[in-house]
Rosetta silent file (secondary structure, phi, psi, omega in degrees, C-alpha in Angstrom):
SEQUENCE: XXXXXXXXXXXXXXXXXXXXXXXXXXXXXXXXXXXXXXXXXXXXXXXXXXXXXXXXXXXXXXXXXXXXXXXXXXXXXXXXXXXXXXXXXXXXXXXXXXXXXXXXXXXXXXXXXXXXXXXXXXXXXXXXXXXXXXXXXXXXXXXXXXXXXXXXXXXXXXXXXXXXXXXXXXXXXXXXXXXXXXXXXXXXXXXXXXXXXXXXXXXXXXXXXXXXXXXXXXXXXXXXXXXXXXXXXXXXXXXXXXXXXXXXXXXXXXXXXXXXXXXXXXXXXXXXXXXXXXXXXXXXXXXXXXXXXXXXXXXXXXXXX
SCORE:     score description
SCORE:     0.000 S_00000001
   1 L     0.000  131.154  177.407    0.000    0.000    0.000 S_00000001
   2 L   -57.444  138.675  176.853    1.301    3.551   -1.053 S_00000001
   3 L   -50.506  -37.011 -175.607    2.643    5.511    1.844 S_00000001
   4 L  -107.137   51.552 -167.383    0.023    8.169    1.120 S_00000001
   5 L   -97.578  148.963 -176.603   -2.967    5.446    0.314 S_00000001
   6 L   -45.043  125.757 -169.935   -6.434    6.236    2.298 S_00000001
   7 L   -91.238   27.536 -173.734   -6.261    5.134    5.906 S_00000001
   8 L  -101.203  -20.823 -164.099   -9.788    4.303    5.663 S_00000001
   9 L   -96.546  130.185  170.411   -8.785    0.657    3.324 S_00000001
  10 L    73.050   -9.861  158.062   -8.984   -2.065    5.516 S_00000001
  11 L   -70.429  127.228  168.014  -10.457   -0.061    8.560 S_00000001
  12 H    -3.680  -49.264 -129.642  -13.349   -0.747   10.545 S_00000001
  13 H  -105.287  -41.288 -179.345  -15.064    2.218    9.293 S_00000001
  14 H   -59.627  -54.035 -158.268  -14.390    1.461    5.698 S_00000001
  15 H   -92.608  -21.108  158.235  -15.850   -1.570    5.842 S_00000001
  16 H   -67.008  -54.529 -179.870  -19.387   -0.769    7.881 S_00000001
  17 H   -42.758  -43.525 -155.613  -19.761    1.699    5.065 S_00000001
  18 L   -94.692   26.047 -154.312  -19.320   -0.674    2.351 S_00000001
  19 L  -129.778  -55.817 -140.855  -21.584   -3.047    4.558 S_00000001
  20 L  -100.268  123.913  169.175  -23.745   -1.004    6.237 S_00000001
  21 L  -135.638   25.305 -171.455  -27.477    0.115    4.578 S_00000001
  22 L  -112.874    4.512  146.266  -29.467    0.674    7.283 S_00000001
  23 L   124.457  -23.607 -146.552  -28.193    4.672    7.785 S_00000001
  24 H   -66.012  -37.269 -143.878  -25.702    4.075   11.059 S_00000001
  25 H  -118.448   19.027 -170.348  -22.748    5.056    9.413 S_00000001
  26 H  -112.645  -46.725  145.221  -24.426    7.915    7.493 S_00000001
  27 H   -22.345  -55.521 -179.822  -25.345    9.203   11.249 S_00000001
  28 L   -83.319   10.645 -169.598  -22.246    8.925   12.183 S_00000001
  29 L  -108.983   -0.698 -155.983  -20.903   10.846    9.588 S_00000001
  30 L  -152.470   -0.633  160.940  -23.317   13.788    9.558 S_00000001
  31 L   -93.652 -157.850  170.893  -24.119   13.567   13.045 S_00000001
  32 L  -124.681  106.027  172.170  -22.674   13.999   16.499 S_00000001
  33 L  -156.924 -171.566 -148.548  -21.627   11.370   18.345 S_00000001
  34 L   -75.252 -142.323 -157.934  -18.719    9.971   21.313 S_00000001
  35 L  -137.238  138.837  150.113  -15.870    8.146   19.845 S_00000001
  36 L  -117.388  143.084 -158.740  -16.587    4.441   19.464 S_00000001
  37 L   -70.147  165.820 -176.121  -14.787    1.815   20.463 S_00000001
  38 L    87.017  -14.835 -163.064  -13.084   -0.362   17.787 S_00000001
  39 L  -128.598  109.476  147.843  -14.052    2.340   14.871 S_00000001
  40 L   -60.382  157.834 -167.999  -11.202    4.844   14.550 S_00000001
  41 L   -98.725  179.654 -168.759  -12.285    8.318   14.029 S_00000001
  42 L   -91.357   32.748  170.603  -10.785    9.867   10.636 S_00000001
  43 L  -109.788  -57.320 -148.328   -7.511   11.839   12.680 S_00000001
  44 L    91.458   15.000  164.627   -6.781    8.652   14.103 S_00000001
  45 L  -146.014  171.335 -175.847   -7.595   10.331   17.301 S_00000001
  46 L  -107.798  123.733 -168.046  -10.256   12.088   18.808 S_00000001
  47 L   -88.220  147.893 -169.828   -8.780   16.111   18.942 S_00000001
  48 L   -31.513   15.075 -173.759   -8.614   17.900   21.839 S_00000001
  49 L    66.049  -95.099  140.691  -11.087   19.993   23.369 S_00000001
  50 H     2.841  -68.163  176.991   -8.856   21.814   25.020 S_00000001
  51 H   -71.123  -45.538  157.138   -6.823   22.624   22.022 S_00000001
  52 H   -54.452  -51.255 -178.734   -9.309   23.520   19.685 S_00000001
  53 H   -68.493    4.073 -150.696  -10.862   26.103   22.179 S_00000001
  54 H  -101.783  -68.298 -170.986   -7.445   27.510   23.266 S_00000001
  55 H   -80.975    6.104  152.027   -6.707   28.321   19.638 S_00000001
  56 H   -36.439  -56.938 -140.743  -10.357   29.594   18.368 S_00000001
  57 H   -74.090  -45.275 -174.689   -9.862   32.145   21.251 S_00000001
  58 H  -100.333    2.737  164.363   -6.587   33.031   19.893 S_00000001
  59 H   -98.820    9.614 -179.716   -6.728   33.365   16.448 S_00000001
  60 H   -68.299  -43.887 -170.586  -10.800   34.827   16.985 S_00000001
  61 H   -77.230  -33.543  164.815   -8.338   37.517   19.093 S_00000001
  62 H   -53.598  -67.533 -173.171   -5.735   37.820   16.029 S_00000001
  63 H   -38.024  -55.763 -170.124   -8.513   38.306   13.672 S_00000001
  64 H   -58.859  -31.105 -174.007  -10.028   41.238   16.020 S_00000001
  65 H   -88.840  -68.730  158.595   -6.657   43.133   16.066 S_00000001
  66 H   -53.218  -10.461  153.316   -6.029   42.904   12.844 S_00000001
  67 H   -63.999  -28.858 -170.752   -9.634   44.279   11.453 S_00000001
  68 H   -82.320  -58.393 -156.838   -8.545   47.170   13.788 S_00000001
  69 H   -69.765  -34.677  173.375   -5.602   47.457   12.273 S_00000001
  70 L   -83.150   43.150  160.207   -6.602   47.258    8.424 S_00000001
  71 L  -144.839   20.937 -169.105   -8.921   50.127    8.955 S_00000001
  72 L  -169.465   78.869  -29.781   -6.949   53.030   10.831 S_00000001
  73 L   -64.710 -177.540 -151.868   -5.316   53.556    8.613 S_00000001
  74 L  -107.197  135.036  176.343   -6.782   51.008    6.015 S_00000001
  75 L  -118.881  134.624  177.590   -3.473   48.304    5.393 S_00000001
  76 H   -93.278    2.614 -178.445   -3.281   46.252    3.129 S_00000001
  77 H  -109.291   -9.992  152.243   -1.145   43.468    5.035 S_00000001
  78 H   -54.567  -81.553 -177.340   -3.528   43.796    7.303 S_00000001
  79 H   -52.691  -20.225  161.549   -6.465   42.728    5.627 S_00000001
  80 H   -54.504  -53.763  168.602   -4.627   39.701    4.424 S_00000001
  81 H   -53.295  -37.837  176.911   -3.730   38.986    7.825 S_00000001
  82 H   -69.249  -78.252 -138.727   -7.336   39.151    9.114 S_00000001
  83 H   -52.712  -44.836 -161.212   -8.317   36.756    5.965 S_00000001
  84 H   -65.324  -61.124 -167.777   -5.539   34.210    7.229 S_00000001
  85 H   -49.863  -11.449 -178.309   -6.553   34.500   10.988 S_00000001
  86 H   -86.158  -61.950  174.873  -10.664   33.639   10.083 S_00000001
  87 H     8.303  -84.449 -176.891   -8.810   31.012    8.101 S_00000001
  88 H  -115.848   32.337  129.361   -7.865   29.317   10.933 S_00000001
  89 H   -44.845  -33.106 -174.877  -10.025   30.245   13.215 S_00000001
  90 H   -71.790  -49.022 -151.398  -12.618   27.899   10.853 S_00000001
  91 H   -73.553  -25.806  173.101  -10.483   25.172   10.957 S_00000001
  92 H   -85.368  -12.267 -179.791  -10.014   25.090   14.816 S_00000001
  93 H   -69.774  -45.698 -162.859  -13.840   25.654   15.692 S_00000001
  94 H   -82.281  -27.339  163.576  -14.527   22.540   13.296 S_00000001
  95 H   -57.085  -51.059  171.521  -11.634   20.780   15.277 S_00000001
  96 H   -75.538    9.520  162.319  -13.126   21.521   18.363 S_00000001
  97 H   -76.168  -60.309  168.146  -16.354   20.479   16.957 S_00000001
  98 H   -37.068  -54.687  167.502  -14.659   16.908   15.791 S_00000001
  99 L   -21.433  -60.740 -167.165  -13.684   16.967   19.682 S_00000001
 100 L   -67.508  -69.068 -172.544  -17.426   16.167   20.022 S_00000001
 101 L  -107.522   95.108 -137.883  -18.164   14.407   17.050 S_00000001
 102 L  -118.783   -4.444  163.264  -14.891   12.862   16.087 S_00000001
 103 L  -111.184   -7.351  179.139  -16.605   11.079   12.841 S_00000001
 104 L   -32.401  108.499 -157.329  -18.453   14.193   11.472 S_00000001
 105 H   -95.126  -13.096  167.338  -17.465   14.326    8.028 S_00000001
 106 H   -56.703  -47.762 -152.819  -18.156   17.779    7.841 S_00000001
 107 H   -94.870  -34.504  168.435  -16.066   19.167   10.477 S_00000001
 108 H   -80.686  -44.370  166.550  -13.195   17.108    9.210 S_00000001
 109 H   -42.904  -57.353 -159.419  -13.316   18.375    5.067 S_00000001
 110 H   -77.613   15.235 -165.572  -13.431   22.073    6.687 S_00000001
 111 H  -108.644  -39.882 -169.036  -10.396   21.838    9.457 S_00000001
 112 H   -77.558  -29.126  160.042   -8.369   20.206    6.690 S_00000001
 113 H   -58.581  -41.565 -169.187   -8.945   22.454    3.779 S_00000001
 114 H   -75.072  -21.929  179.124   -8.887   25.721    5.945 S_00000001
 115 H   -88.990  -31.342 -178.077   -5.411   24.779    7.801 S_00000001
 116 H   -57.022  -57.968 -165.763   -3.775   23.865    4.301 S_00000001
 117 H   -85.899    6.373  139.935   -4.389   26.912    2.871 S_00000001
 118 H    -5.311  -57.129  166.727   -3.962   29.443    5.596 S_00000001
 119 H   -43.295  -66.197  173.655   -0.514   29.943    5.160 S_00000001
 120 H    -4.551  -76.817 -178.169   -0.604   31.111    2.097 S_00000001
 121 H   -53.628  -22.833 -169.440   -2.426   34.620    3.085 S_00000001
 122 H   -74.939  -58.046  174.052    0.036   34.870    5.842 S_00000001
 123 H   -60.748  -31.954  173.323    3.398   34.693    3.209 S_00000001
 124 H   -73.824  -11.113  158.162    1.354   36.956    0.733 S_00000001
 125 H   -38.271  -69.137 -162.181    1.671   39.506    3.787 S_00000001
 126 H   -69.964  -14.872 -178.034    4.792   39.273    4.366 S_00000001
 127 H   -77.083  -23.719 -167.307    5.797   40.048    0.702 S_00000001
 128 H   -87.056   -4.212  168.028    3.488   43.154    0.806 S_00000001
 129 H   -70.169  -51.081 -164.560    5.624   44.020    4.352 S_00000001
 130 H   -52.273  -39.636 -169.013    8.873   43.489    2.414 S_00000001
 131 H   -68.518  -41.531 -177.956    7.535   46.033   -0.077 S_00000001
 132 H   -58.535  -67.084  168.831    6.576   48.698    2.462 S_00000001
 133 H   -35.671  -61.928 -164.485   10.280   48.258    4.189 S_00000001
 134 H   -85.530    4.738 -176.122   12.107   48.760    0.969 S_00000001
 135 H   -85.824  -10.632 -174.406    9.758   51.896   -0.198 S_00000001
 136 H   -92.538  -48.987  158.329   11.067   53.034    2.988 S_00000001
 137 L   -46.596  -51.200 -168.600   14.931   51.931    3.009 S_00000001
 138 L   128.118  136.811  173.999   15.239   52.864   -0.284 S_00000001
 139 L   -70.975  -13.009  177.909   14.675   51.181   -3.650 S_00000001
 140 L   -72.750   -9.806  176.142   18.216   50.943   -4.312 S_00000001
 141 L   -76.412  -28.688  178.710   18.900   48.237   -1.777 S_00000001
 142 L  -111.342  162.994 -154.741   17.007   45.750   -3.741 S_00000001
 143 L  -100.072   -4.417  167.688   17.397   43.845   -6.720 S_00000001
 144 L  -142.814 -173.203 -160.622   13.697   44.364   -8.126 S_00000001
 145 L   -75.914  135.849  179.640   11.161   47.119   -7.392 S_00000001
 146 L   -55.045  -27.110 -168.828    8.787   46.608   -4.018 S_00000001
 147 H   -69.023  -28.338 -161.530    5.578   46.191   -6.419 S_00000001
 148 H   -85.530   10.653  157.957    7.313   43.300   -8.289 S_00000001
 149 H   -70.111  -63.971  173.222    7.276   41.487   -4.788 S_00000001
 150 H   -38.243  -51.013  151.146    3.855   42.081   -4.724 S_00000001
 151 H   -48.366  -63.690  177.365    3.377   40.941   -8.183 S_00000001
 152 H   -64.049  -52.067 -174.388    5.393   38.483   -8.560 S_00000001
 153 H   -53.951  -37.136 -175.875    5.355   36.393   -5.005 S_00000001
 154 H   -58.601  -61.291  159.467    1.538   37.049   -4.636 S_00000001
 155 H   -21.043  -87.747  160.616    1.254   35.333   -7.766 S_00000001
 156 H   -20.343  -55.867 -175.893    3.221   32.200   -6.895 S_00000001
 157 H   -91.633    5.046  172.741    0.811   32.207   -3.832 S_00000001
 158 H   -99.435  -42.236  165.738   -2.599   32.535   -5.081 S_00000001
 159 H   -27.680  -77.799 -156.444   -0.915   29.239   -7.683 S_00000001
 160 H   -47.112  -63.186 -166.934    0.360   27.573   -4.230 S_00000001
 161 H   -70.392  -50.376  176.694   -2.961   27.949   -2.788 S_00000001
 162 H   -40.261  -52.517 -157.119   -5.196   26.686   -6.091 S_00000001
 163 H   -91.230  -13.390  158.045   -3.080   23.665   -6.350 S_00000001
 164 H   -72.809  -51.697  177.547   -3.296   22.964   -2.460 S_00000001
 165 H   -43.664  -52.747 -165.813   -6.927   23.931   -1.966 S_00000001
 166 H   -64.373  -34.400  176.999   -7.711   21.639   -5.146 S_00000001
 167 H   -53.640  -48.327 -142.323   -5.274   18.874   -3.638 S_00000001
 168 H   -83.329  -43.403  158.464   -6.831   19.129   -0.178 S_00000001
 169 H   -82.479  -26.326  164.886   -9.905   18.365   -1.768 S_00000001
 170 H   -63.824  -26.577  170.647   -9.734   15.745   -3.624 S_00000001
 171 H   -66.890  -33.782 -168.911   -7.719   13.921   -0.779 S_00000001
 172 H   -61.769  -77.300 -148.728  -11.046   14.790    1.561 S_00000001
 173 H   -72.241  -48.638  170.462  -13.375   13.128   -0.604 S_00000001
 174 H   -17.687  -90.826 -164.986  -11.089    9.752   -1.283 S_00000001
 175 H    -2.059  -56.797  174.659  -10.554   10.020    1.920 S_00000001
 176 H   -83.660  -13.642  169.476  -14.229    9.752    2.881 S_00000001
 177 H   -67.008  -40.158 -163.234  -14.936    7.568    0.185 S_00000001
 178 L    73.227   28.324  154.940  -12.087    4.847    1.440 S_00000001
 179 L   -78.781  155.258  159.788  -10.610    5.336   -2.025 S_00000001
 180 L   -45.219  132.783  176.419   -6.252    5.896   -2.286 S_00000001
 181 L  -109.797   -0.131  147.700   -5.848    9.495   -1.323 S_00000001
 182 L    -9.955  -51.404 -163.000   -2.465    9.293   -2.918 S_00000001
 183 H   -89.473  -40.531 -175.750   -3.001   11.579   -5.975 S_00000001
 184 H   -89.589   10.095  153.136   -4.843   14.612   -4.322 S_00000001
 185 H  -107.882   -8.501  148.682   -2.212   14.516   -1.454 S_00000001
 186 H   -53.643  -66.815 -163.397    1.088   14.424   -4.129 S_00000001
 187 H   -51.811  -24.235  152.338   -0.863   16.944   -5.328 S_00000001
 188 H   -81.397  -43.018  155.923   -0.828   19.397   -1.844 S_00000001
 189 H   -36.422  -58.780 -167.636    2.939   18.092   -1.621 S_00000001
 190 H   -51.681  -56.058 -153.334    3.399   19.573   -5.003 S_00000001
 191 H   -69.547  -39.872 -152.593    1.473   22.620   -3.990 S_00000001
 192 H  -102.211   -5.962  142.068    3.191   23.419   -0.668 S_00000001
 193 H   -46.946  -58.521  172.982    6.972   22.623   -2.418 S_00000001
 194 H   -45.454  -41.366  174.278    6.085   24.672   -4.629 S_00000001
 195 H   -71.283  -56.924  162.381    5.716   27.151   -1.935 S_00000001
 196 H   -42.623  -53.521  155.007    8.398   26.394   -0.419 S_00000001
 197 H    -7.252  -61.568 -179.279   10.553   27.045   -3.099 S_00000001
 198 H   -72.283  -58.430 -170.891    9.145   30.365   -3.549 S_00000001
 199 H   -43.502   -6.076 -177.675    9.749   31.370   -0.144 S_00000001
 200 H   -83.339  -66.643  179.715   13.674   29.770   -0.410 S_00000001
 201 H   -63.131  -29.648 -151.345   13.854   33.265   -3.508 S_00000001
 202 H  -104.342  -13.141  150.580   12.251   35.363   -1.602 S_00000001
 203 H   -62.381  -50.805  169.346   14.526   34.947    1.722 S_00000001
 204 H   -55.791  -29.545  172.992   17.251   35.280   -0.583 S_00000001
 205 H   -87.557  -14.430  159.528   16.252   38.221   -1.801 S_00000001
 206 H   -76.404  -53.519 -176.451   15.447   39.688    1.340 S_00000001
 207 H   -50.569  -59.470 -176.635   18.665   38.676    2.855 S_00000001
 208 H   -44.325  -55.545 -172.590   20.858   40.728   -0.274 S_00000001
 209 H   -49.705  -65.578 -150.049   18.332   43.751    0.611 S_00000001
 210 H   -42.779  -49.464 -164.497   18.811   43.410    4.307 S_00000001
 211 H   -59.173  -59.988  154.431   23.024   43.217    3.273 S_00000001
 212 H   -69.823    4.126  168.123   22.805   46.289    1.201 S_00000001
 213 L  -123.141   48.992 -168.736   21.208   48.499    2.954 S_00000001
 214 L   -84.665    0.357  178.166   23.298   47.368    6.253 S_00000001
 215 L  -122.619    2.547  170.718   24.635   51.184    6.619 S_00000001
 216 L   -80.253  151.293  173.096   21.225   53.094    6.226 S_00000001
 217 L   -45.298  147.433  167.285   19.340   54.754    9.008 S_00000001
 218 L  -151.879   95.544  122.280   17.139   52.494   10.916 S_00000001
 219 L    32.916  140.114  153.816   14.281   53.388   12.584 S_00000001
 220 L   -68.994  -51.436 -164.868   13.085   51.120   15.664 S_00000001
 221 L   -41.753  -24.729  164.264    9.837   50.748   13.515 S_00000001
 222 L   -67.905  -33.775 -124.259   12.194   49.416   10.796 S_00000001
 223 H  -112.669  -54.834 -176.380   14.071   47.541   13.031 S_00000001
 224 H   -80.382    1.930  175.250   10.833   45.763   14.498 S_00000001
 225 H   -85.086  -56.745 -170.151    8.817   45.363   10.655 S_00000001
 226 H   -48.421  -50.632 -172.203   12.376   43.337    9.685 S_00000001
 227 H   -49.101  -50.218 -157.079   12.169   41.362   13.240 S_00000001
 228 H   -80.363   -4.160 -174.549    8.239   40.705   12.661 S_00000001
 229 H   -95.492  -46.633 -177.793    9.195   39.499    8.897 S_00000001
 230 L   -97.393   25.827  168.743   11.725   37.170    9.749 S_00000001
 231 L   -87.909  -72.666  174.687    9.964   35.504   12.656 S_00000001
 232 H   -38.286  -68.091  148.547    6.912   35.343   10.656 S_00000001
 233 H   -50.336  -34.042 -172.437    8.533   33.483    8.095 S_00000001
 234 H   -70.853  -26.985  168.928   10.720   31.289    9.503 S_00000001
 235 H   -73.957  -54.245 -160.160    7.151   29.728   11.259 S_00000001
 236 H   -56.243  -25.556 -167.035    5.430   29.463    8.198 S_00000001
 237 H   -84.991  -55.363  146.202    8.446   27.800    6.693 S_00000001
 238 H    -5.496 -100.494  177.289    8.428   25.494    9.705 S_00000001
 239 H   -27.184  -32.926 -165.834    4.973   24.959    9.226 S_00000001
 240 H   -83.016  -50.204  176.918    5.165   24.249    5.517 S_00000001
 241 H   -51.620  -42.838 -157.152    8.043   21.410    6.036 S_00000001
 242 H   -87.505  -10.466  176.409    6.261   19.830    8.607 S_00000001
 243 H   -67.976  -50.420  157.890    2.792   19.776    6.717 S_00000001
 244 H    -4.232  -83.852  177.081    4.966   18.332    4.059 S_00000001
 245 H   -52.496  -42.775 -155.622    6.443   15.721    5.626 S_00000001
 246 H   -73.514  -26.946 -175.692    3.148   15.091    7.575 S_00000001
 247 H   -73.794  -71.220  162.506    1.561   14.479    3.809 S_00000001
 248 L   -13.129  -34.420 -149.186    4.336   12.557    2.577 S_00000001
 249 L  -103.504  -54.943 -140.598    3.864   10.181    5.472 S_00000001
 250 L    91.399 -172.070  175.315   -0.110    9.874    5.061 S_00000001
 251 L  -105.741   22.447  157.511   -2.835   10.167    7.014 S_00000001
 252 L  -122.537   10.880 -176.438   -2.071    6.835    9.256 S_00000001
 253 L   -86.993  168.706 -175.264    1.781    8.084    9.059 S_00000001
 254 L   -52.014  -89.555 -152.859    3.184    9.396   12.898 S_00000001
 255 L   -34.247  -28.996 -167.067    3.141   13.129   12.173 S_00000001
 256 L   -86.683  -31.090  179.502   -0.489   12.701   10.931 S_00000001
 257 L  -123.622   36.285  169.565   -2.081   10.647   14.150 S_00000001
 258 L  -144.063  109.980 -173.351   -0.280   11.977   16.857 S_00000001
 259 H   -63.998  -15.294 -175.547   -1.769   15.271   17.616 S_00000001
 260 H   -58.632  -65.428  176.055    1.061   16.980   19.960 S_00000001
 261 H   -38.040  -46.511 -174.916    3.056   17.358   16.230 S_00000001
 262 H   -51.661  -67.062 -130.156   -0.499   19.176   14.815 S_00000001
 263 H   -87.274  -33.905 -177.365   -0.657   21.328   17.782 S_00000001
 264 H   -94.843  -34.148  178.601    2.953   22.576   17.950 S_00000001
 265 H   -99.054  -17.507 -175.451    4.098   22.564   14.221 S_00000001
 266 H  -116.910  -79.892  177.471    1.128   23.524   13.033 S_00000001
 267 H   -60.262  -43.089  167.489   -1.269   25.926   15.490 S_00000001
 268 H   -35.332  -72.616 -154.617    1.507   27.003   18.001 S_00000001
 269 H   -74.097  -20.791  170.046    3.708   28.224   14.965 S_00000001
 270 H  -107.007    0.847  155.710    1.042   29.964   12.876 S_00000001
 271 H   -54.613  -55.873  178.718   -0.602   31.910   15.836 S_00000001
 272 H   -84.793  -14.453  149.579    2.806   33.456   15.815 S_00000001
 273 H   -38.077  -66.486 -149.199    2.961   33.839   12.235 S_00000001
 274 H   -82.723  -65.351  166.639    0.281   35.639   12.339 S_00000001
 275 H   -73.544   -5.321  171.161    0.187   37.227   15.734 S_00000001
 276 H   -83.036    9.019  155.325    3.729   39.040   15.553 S_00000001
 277 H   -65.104  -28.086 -156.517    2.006   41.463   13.111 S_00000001
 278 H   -99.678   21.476  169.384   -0.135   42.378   15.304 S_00000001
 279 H  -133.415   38.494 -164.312    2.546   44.356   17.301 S_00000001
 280 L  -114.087  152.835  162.490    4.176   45.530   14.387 S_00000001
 281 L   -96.749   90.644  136.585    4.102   49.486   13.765 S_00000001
 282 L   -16.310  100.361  162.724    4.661   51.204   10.452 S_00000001
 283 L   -25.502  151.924 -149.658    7.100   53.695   10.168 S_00000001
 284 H   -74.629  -49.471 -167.207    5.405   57.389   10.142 S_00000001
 285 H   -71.796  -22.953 -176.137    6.664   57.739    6.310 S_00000001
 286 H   -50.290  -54.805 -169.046    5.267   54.688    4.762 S_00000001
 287 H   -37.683  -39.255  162.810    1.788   56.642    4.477 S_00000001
 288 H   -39.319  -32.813 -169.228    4.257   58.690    2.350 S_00000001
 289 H   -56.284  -28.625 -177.371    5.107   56.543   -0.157 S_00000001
 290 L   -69.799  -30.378 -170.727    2.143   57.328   -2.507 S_00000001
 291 L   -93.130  -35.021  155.313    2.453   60.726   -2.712 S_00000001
 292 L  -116.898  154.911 -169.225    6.428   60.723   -3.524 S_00000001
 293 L   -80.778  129.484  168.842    8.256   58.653   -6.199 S_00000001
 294 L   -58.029  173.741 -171.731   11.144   56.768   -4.503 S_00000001
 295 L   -96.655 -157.988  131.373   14.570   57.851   -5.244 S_00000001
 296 L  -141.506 -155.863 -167.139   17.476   56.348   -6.528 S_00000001
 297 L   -39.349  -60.113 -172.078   21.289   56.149   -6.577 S_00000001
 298 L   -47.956  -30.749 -164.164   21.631   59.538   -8.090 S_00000001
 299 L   107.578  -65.117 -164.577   19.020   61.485   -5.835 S_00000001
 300 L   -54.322  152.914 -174.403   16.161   61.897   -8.542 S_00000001
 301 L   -45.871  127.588  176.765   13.196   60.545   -8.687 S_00000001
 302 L  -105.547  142.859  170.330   12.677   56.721  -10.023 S_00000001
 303 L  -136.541   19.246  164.369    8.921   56.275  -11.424 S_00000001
 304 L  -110.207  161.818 -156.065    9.774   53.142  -12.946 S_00000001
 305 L   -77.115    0.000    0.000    8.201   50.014  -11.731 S_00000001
């Protein structure tokens, strides 16, 4: 059996289905009910309680700070940030809902789509952070223009997310089917490589800014948008290996049925993703940026993109 084949073949559960016509397992899939014994639930555990409500609370409180923040003045790394923070806010309410009902087939499609792609919005932030920083630094420190961050990486990550979201689903319904889940979870590998990847250019390209402009004025507000960038990333990048891995492995592999790994590589690490934005400050001058054309080496204005 393929390492990522449905952990539903040859399980109890699989086999009541393909058994079962009298509605029990169609209850238990669309109902609410305890964990029973002998029938694994579809985590291969029943998820915390505990865990779900701890992190509702905190990315429902992420969410709240950042709506304040993308509207005084209105940010645009903000409202991304807010998008990612509902994000996965969904997916832990339907965890701690699984807590309850731990066969609900509902509650499991939305925790798993809504945590893959989550990230995503979080890394399309940080490129529109990077962009702010270097309208501020100076365009001359970097090797392409702040908008082509924006363009380009944003790109990459509405891709990253299409080919995970599409992956994510297609693994769900196998999954619930007790078909191989093999092809739509290469297919979220693929997506979140892919991701990786980009974020592997776009730390490079941050590090060469950060290197050139290592004798320019700095700001604290400067000082703490770089700290909040490369914090931010390095969890998502976390996150992204270990979702990876956790795929790679299957959904009866360790990383996948032992929830402590979920809760720490996964919720811990994007709560802080997420939430070190929410102490981050703009410099005074960014607001600036619209109204003058950055400079360049010479002193005169650059108005090319």
């Amino acid at each position: 059996m393929s390492a990522l084949s449905s952990p539903l073949q040859g399980h109890p559960l699989s086999l009541l289905i393909r058994q079962t016509a009298n509605g029990t397992i169609d209850d238990l899939q669309t109902g609410c009910h305890d964990e029973v014994p002998g029938l694994e639930p579809w985590y291969g555990y029943v998820p915390s309680f505990p865990a779900g409500v701890t992190f509702s609370v905190i990315f429902g409180l992420l969410l709240l700070g950042h709506i304040f923040n993308a509207i005084k003045p209105p940010r645009t790394h903000s409202i991304i940030l807010a998008v990612s923070a509902l994000t996965e806010l969904i997916g832990w309410a339907a965890r701690t809902w699984a807590s309850k009902c731990p066969y609900n087939k509902a509650a499991f499609t939305m925790q798993i789509i809504t945590l893959i792609v989550a990230p995503v919005f979080v890394t399309a932030a940080i490129y529109v952070v990077l962009g702010l920083l270097i309208g501020v630094r100076g365009n001359e420190y970097s090797l392409i223009k702040p908008r082509l961050y924006i363009y380009i990486f944003c790109t990459c990550d509405v891709i990253a997310l299409v080919v995970q979201a599409a992956g994510a689903a297609m693994a769900s319904r196998a999954f619930d089917q007790g078909r191989d889940t093999s092809r739509g979870a290469h297919i979220v590998v693929g997506g979140v490589v892919f991701q990786l990847a980009t974020m592997a250019v776009f730390a490079s390209l941050f590090l060469t800014f950060l290197y050139r402009s290592r004798r320019a004025t700095s700001s604290m507000a400067q000082l703490l948008m770089i700290t909040s960038l490369w914090i931010s990333f390095f969890a998502v990048f976390i996150r992204s290996v270990f979702r990876c891995v956790q795929l790679v492995q299957g959904f009866k592999g360790h990383l996948s049925t032992t929830e402590a790994f979920f809760i720490a590589l996964d919720g811990a690490v994007m709560s802080l993703a997420i939430g070190v934005f929410n102490f981050m400050r703009l410099p005074k001058d960014v607001g600036d940026q619209r109204e003058k054309p950055p400079t360049n080496l010479s002193g005169t204005a650059d108005t090319t993109l």
